[in-house]
C-alpha positions as CSV (number, residue, x, y, z in Angstrom):
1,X,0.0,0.0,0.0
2,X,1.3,3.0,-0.9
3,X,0.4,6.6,0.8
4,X,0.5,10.1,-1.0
5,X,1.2,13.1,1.3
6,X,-0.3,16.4,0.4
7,X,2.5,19.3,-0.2
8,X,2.5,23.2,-2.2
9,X,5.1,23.5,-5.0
10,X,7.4,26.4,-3.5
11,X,9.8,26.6,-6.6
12,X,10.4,25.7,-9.8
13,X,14.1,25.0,-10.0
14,X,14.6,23.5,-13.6
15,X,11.7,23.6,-15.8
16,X,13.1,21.9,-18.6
17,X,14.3,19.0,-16.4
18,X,10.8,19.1,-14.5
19,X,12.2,19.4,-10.9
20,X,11.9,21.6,-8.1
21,X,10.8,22.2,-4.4
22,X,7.3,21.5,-2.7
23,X,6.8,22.3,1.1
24,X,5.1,19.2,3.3
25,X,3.9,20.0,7.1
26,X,7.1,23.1,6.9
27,X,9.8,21.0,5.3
28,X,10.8,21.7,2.1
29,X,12.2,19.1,-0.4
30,X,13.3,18.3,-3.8
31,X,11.0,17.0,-6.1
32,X,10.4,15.2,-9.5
33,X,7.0,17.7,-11.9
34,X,7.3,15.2,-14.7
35,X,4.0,13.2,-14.0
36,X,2.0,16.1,-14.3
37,X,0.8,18.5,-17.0
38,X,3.1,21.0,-17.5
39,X,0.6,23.8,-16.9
40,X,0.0,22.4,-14.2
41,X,3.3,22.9,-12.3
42,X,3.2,26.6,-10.4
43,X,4.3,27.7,-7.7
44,X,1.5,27.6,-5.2
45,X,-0.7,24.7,-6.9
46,X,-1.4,21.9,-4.4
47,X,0.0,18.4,-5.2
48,X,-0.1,14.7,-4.0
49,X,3.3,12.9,-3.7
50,X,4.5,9.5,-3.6
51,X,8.2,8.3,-4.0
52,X,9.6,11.6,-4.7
53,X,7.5,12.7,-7.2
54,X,4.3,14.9,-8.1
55,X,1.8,12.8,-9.4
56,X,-1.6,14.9,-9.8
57,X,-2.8,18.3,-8.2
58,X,-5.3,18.4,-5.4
59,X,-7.5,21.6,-4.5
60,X,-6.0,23.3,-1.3
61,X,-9.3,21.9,0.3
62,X,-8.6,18.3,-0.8
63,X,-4.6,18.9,0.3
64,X,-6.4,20.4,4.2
65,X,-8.4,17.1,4.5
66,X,-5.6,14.9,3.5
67,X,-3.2,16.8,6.0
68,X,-5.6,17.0,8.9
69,X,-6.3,12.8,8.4
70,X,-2.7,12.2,8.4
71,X,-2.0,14.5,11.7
72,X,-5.0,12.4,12.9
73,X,-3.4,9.3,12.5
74,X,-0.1,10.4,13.5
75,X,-2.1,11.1,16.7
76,X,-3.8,7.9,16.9
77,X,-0.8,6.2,16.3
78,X,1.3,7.7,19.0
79,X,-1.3,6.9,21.7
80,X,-1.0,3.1,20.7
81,X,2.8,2.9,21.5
């Protein structure tokens, strides 16, 4: 099973080579644009991740959701141990 994380492209550091920088939860990391339409790719646009890489946009109401379920089982998680 594979989980996508929710993150907000911050830059775009090589256009032609499709890579730059999205922010997840305030940490910022390098990251693979190549799966998505090109139009697609700005800074600010909401996007799902998996294994380093973009791999479809989300609307910043879709990205809150996702980010508040993972913080709830981050939560939920923590209580168990």
């Amino acid at each position: 099973m594979c989980l996508g994380t929710p993150g907000q492209i911050v830059e775009i550091a090589d256009a032609e080579k499709q890579f730059g920088r999205v922010e997840v939860s305030g940490v910022t990391r390098p990251m693979y644009f190549g799966m998505l339409e090109p139009e697609a790719v700005q800074i600010g646009t909401w996007v799902l991740i998996n294994a380093g890489m973009a791999i479809n946009t989300l609307e910043a109401s879709e990205a809150s959701q996702l980010l508040r379920f993972l913080e709830d089982l981050e939560r939920q998680f923590e209580e168990v141990q």
